[in-house]
C-alpha distance (Angstrom), angle and dihedral (degrees) to the residues before:
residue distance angle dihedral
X1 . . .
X2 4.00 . .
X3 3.90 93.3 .
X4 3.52 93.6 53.3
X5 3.50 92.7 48.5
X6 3.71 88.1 53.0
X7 3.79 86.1 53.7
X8 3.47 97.7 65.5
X9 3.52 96.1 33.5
X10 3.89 86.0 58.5
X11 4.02 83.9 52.7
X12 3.67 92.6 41.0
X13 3.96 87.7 50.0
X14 4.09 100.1 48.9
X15 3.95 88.2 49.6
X16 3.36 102.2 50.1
X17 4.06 93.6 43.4
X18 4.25 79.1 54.2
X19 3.95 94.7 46.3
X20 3.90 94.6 43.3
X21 3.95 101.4 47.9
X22 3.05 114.7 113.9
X23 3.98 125.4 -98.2
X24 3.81 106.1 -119.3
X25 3.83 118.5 90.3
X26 3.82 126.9 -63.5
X27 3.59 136.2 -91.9
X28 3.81 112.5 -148.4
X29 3.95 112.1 -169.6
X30 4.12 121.1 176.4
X31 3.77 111.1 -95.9
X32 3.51 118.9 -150.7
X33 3.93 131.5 -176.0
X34 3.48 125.1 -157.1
X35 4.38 121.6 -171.7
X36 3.39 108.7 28.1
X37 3.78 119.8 127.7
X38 4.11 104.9 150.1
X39 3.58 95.8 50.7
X40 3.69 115.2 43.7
X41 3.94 123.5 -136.5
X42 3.81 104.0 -109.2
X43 4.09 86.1 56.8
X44 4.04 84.1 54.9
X45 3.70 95.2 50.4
X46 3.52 90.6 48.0
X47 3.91 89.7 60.5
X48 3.92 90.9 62.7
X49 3.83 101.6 32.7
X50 3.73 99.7 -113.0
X51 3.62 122.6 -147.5
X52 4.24 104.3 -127.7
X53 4.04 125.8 136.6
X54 3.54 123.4 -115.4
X55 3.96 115.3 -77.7
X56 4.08 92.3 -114.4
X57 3.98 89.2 56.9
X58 3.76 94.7 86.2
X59 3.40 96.0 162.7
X60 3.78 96.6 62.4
X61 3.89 126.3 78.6
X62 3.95 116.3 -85.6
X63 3.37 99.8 -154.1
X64 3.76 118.3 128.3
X65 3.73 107.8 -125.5
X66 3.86 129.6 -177.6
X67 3.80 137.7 -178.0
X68 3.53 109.3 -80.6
X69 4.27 86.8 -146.7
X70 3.78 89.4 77.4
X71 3.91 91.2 54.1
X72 4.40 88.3 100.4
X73 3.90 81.9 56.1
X74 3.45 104.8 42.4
X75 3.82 98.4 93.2
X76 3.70 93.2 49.6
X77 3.22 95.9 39.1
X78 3.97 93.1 60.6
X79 3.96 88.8 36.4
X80 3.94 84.5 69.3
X81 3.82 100.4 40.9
X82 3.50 90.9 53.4
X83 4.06 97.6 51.7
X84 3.97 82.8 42.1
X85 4.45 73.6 62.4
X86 3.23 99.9 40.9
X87 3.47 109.5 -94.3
X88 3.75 106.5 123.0
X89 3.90 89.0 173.8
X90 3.64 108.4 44.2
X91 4.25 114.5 142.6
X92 3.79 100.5 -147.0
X93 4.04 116.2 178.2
X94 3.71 136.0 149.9
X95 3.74 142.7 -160.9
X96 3.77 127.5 -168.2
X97 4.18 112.0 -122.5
X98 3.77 131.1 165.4
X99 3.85 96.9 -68.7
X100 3.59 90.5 46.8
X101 3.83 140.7 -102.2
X102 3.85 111.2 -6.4
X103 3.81 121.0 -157.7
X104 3.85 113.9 -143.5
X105 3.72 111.5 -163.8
X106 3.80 137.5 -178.1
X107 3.58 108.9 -169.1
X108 3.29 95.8 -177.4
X109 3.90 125.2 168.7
X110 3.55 120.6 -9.6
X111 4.00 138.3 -149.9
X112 3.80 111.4 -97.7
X113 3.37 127.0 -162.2
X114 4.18 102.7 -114.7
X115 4.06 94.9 172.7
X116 3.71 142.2 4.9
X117 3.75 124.2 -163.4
X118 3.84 130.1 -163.3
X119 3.96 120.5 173.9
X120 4.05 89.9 168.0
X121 4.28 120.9 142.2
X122 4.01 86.9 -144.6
X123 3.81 120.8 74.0
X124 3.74 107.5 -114.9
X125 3.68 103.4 163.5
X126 3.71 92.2 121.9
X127 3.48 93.0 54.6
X128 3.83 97.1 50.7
X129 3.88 102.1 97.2
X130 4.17 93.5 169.5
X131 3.47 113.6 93.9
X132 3.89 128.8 -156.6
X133 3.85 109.9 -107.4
X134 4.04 97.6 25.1
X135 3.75 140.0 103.5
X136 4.08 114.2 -73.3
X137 3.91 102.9 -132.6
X138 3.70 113.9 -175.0
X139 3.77 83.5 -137.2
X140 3.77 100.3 69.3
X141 3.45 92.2 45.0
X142 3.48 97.0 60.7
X143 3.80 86.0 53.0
X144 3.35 99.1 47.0
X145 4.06 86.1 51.7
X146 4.06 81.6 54.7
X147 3.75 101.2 44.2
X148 4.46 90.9 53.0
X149 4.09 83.0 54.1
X150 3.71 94.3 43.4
X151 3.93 87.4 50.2
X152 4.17 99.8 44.3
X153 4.15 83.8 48.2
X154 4.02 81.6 50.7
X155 3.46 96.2 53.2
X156 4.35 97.3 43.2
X157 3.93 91.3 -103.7
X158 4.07 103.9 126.8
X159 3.71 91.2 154.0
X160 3.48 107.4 65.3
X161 3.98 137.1 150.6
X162 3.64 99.7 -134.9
X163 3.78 118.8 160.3
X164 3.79 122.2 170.5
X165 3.51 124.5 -175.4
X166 4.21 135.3 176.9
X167 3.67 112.9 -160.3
X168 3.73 114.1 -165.1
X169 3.90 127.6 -151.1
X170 3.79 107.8 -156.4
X171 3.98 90.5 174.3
X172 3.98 90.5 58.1
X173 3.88 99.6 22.7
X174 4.25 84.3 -120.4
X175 3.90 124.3 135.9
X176 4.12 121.9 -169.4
X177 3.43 113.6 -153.1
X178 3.88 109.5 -149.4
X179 4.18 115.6 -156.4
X180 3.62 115.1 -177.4
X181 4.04 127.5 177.3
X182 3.34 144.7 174.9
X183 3.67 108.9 162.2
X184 3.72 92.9 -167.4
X185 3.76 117.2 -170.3
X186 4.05 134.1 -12.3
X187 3.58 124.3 -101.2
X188 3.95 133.6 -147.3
X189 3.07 142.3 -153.3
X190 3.89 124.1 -97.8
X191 3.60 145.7 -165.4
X192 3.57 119.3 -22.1
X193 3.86 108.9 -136.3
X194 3.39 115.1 -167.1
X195 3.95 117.5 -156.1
X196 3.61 115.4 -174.5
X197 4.12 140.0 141.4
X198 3.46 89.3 -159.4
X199 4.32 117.8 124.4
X200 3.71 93.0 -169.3
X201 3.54 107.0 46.3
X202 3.74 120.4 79.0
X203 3.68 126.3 -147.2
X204 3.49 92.5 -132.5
X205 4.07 94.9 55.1
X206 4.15 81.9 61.0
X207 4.24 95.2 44.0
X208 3.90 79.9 54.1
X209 3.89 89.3 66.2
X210 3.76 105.9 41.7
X211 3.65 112.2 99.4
X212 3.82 95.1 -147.3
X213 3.73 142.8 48.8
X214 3.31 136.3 -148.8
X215 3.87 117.7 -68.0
X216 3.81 91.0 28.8
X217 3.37 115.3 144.9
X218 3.91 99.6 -99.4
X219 4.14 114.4 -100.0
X220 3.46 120.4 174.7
X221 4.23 88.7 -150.2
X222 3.76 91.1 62.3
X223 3.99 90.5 56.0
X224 3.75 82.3 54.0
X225 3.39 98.4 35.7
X226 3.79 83.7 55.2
X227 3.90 100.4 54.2
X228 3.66 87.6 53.3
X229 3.92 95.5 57.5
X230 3.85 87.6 44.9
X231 4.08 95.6 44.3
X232 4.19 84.5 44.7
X233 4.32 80.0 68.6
X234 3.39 86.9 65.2
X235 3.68 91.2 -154.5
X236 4.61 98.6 109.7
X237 3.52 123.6 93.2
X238 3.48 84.7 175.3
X239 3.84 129.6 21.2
X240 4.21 139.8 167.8
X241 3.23 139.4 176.9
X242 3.80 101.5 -163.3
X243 4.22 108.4 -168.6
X244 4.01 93.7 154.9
X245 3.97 90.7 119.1
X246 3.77 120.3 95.1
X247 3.52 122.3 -170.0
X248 3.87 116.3 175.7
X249 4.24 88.7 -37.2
X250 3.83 88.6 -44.0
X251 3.80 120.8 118.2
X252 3.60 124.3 -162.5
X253 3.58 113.0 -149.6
X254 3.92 108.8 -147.5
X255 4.05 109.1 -160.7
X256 3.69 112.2 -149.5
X257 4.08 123.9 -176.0
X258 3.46 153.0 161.6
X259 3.42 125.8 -160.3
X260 3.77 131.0 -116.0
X261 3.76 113.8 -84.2
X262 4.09 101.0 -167.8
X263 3.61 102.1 45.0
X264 4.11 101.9 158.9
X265 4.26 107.7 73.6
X266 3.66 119.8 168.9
X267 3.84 129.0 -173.5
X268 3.53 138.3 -167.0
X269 3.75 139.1 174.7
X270 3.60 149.8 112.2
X271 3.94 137.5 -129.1
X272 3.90 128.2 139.8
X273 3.54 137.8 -89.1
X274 3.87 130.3 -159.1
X275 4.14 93.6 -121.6
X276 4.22 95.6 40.6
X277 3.85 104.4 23.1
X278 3.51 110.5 -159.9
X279 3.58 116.4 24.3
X280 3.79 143.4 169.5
X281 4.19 119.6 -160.1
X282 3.52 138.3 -172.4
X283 3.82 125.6 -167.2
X284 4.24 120.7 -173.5
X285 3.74 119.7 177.6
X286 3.70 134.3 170.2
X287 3.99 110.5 -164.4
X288 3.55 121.5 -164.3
X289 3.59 91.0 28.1
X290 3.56 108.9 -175.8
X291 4.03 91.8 -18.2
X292 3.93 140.1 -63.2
X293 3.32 98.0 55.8
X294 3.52 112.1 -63.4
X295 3.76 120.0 143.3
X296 3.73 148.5 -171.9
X297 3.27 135.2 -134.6
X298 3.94 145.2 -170.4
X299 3.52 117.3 -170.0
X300 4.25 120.1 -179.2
X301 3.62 127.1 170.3
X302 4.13 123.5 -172.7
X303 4.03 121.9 -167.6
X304 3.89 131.7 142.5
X305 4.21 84.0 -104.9
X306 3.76 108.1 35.0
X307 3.71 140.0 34.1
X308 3.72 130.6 -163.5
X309 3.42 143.6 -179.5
X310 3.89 122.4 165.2
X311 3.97 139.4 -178.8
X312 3.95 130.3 -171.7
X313 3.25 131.0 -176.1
X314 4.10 103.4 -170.6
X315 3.91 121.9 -170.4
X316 3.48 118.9 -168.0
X317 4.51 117.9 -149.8
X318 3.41 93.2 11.9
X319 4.15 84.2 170.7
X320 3.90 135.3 -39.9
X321 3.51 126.7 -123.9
X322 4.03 109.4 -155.8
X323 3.65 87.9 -29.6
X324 3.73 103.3 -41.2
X325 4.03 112.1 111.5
X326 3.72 117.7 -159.8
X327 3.40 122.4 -145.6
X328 4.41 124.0 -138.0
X329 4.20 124.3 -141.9
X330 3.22 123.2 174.2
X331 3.97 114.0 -161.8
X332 3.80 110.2 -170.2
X333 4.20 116.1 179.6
X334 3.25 163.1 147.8
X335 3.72 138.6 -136.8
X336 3.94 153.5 -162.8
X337 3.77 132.5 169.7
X338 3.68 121.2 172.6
X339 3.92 129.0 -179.1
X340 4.10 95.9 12.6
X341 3.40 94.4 95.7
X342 3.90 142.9 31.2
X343 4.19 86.3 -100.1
X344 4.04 126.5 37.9
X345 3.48 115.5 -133.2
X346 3.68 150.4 -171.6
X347 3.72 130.3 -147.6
X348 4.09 140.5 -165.0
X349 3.70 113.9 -176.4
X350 3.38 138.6 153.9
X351 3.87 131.5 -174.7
X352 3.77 141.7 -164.7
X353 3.75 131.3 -171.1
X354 3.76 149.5 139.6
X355 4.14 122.6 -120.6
X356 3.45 130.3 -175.8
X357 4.06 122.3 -160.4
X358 3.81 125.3 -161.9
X359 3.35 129.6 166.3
X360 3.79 108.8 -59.5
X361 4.16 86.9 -7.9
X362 4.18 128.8 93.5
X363 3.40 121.9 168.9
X364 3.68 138.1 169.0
X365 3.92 144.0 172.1
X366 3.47 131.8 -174.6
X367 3.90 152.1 119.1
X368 4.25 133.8 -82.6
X369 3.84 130.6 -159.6
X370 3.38 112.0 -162.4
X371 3.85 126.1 -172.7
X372 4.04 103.6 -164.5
X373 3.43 118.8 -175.4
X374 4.39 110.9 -179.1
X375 3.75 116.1 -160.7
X376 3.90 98.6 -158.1
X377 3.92 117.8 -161.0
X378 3.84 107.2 -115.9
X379 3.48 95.8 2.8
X380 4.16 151.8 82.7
X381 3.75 109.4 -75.1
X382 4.19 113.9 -108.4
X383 3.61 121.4 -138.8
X384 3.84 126.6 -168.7
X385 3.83 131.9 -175.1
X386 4.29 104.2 -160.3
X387 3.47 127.8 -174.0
X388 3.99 116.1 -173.6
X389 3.34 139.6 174.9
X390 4.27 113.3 -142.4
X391 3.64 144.5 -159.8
X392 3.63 135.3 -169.1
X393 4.11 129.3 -173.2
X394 3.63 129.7 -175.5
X395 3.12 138.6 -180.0
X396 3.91 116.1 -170.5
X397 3.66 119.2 -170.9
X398 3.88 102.7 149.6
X399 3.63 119.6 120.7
X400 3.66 93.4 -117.1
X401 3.42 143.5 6.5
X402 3.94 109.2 -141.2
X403 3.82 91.8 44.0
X404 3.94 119.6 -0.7
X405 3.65 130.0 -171.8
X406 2.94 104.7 -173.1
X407 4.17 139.6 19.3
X408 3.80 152.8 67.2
X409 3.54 125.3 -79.5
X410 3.82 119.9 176.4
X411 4.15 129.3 170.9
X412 4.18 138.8 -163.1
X413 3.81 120.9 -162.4
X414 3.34 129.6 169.6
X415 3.87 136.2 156.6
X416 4.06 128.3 -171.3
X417 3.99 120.4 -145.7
X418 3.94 95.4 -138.5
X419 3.96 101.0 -135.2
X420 4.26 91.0 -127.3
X421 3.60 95.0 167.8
X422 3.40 142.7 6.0
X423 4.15 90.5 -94.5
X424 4.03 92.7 52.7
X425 3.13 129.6 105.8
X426 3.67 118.7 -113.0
X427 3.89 115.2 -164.9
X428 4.15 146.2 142.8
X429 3.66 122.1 -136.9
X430 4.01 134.6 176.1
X431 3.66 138.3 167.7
X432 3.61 119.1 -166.0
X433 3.84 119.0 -167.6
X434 3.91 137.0 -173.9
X435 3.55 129.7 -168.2
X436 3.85 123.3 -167.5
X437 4.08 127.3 -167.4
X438 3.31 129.6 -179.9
X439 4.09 128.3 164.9
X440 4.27 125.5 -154.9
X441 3.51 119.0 174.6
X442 3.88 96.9 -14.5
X443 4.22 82.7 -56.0
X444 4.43 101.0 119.4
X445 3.50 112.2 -162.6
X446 3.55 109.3 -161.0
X447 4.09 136.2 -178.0
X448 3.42 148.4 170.6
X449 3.48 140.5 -170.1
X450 3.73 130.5 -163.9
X451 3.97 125.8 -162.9
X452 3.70 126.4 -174.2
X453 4.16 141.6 170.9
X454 3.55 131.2 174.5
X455 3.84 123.5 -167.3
X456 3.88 120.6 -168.2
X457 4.20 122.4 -150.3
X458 3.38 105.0 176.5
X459 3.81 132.9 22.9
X460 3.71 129.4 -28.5
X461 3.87 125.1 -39.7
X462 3.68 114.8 -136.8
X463 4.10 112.0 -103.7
X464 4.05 90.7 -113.1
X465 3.58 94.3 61.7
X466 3.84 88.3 57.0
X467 4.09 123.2 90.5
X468 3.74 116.8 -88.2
X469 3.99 125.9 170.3
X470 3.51 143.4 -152.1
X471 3.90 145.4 74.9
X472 4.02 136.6 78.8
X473 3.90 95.0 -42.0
X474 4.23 94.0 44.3
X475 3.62 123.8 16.2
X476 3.25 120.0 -1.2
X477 3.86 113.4 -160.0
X478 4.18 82.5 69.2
X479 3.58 143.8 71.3
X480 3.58 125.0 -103.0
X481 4.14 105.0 -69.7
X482 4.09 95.1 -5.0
X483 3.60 95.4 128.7
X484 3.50 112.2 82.9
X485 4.36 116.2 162.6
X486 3.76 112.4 -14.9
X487 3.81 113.8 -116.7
X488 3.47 108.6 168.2
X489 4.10 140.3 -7.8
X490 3.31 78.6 -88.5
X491 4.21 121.0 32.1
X492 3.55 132.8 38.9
X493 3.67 131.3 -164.7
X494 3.95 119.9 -112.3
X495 3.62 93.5 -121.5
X496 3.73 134.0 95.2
X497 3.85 118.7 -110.1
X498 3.45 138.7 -147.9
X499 4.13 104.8 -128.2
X500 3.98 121.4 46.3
X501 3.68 136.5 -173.0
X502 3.84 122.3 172.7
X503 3.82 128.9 174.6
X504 3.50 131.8 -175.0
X505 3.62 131.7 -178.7
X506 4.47 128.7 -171.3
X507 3.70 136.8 -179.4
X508 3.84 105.2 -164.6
X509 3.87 108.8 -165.1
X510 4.15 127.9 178.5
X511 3.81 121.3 -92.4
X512 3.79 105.7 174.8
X513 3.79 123.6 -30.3
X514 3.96 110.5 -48.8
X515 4.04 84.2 -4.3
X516 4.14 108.2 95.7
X517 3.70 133.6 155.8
X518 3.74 145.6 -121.6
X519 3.82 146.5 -143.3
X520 3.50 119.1 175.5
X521 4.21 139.4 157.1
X522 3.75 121.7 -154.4
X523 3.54 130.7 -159.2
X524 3.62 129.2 -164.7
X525 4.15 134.5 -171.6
X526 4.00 126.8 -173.1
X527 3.57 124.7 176.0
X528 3.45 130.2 -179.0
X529 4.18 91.9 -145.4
X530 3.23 124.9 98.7
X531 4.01 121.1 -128.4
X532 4.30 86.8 -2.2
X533 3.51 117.2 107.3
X534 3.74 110.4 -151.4
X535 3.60 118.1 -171.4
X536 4.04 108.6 140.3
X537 4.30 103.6 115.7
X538 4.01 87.2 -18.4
X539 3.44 99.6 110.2
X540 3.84 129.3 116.7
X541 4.17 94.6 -162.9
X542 4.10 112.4 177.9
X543 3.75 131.0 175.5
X544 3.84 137.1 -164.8
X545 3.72 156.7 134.9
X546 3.81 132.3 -92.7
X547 4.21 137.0 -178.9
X548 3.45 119.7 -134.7
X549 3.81 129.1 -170.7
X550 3.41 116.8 179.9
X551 3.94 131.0 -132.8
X552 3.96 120.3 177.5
X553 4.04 92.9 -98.2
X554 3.75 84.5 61.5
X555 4.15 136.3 -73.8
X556 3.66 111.0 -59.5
X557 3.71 108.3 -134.4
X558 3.75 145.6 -150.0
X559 3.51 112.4 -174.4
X560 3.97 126.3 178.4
X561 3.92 124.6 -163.4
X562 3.94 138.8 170.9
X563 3.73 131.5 -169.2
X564 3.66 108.0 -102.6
X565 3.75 95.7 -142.7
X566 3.98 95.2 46.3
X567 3.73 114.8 23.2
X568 3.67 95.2 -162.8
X569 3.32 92.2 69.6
X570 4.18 99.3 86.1
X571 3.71 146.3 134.6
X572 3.83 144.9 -178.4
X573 3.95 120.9 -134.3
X574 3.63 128.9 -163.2
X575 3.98 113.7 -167.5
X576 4.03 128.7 161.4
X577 4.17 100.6 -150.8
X578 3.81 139.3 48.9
X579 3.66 119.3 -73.0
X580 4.20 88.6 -159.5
């Protein structure tokens, strides 16, 4: 179709004016552009790469500058962008003056779409972007020709009779867009064929990840859902997942890898965070460790309030029951946190359990020793021997983990002090938590709500085992753990309580490119009774404003919040990762 061809020719055109300049330094020169109304400025500069700081560096020069070596191209270069819009009969020319090159344009009038025709079996409204009425851009076509695919490979149908078609009117500035579909039969998958060198990785560690087997319906998301459980190993320099063949609507899916070469990565550093302040860290791991995937790793943390050091042992497909492989961690530790709470306190735990992830599933089960030893301010010293049987359930249906926008995410923990003798303590706890996300007009509302009880049989539970609030992922006009048991709108006690309830709520709007905004409110109730929600005048409520900017580990954040009933009562948090 001739606007697609002037698509790539426009792509063709920019890099070969980039590969064929010349070597020696460049010449920037203001560029300005003068009758344009459809297509706004910024979109303009874009085409030619202008050179222009950042919007937050004030103190620099705005001027939009570009390299005066693409000046013979210029016209041509615009000529094509603009039919790639829709304007088959835009007049582009330039001239360079004292301020520098200036870009005449005539627009003029563009292709509309007049009709739009679909005869298809599959429902593909969603994925019809172009709209009756509107400007035909070569661009959205393109994606709408992507999203159909994306759908029928969705839906198991991978041999489709698809056939899209734009005809454009240059006599009456009309274009027809013509959709036809059959989607014709469903495929499956087939045989998995694994093709490997490797000596110490066993086929059945990589069955274990794939989130299909054969005769599935075919779904594109489960290939991909598959090469992030595999990747998540950490043990692939290489890895594919090659499902091109069709045979009769069945597609093999031939599994090619190489192992990782570098398997021992160590990292050290220190920085500052609001809730530990100055802080050094040191992270060893050694993946692959003796083959299939298992790994090693030494965590250690140093601040003037909190010492950690950490080592896991992680086996992946320890066994399978009827299909379903469980996982094995081992977490074995030790402890210290001084001036966070009321008490100091030192703690040696270890902890064993299987997990098993699926697609939007984790859960895991095991068992925790703790050794806690509390140093209590004016007081005899308390020491507690727990053994407890835990839980955890998630279900994860967000769209993505480092920064959703949309999705449900919901969690179940629980853990059971086993009364072992007549000194233990015997106790239930459970935290439930639900996250909502929901995205209009690139505007992502976001919140999450967190619910907790504890209830205590025999003899006393140690104080860190009881609920305590505050920081970047709870309330944010405190410090990490200052909340103890809610007394007021406006005052807590500094001891833990028994019953929680925390809800926080976010609208996270654009600022400037990966720069957006937030508003949010949290509200946060402790009570020091078990089973008895208490919620009457007993809530510590806070609201604020953050920045965000957002890197592909996540958006780092800065996030600033007061208590609405006592404004002296504030904080600053700085966080790297997604709170919802």
């Amino acid at each position: 179709m001739k606007s697609q061809i002037s698509k790539y020719c426009l792509i063709f055109l920019i890099l070969t004016n980039l590969l064929t300049a010349k070597k020696a330094d460049s010449v920037l020169t203001p560029i300005i552009f003068e009758g344009n109304q459809e297509v706004s400025t910024a979109e303009l500069e874009e085409v030619v790469g202008v050179d222009k700081p950042p919007f937050y560096a004030f103190w620099k020069d705005d001027t939009s500058k570009v390299d005066i070596k693409l000046r013979e191209r210029l016209n041509e270069t615009f000529t094509l962008f603009y039919k790639n819009e829709g304007f088959y009969e835009a007049n582009i020319s330039h001239k360079i003056m004292a301020q520098g090159v200036k870009i005449s344009i005539e627009e003029n009038r563009p292709i509309i779409i007049d009709e739009i025709a679909i005869d298809s079996d599959l429902d593909i409204k969603q994925e019809m972007n172009l709209v009756e009425k509107t400007r035909f851009r070569a661009n959205d076509f393109s994606e709408m020709k992507k999203n159909i695919k994306k759908k029928l490979l969705l839906e198991g149908y991978c041999s489709p009779a698809l056939e899209t078609k734009a005809y454009l009117s240059l006599e009456d500035y009309s274009a027809r867009i013509v959709v036809d579909l059959k989607k014709r039969k469903l495929c499956h998958f087939g045989k998995v064929n694994i093709e490997t060198n490797s000596s110490t990785m066993e086929n059945d560690i990589i069955r274990s990840r794939l989130h299909f087997e054969e005769g599935d319906v075919f779904d594109i998301s489960k290939i991909q859902e598959s090469y992030e459980s595999l990747y998540s190993l950490e043990s692939f320099d290489q890895l594919n997942l090659d499902y091109s063949r069709n045979l009769y609507n069945v597609k093999p899916v031939d599994i090619k890898f190489k192992e990782v070469s570098k398997k021992i990565h160590t990292r050290m550093g220190i920085g500052y965070a609001t809730d530990l302040k100055f802080q050094a860290k040191l992270y060893a791991e050694y993946k692959n460790f003796k083959g299939n995937g298992k790994k090693l790793v030494f965590d250690g943390l140093y601040s003037s309030i909190q010492k950690i050091v950490e080592a896991r042992f992680f086996v992946p497909y320890v066994f399978s029951i009827n299909g379903y492989h469980f996982d094995f961690q081992n977490s074995l530790g030790y402890a210290e946190e001084d001036d966070i709470h009321p008490f100091d306190e030192k703690v040696l735990y270890d902890r064993l359990y299987l997990s098993h992830s699926s697609s939007d599933w984790y859960n895991s089960v095991g068992v925790g020793f703790e050794q806690i030893e509390t140093i209590n301010t004016g007081a005899a010293n308390d020491k507690h021997f727990l053994i407890y049987p835990f839980m955890r359930l998630v279900y994860d249906k967000r769209d993505s983990k480092l920064n959703p926008k949309n999705g449900i995410y919901f969690s179940h923990e629980m853990e059971y002090g086993l009364p072992y003798s007549s000194e233990s303590t015997a106790y239930l706890k459970y935290i439930e938590e639900l996250r909502l996300i929901y995205t209009y007009n690139d505007i992502t509302f976001s919140s999450v709500g967190r619910m907790g009880s504890i209830e205590v049989y025999d003899n006393n539970l140690p104080d860190s085992k009881k609920f305590f609030a505050g920081g970047a992922f709870s309330n944010r006009a405190y410090g990490y753990d200052r909340i103890g048991i809610t007394e007021s709108a406006t005052s807590d006690a500094l001891l833990g309580g028994f019953t929680l309830a925390n809800l926080s709520v976010e609208a996270n709007f654009p600022l400037y490119k990966s720069f957006r905004g937030a508003v949010f409110s949290d509200n946060t109730m402790i009570s020091d009774n078990q089973g008895i929600w208490e919620f009457s005048n007993k809530v510590l409520t806070s609201a604020g404003i953050g920045f965000r900017y957002l890197t592909p580990i996540g958006p780092f954040k800065i996030d600033m919040g007061v208590n609405v009933h006592n404004t002296d009562e504030k904080a600053i948090h700085f966080q790297v990762g997604q709170s919802f």
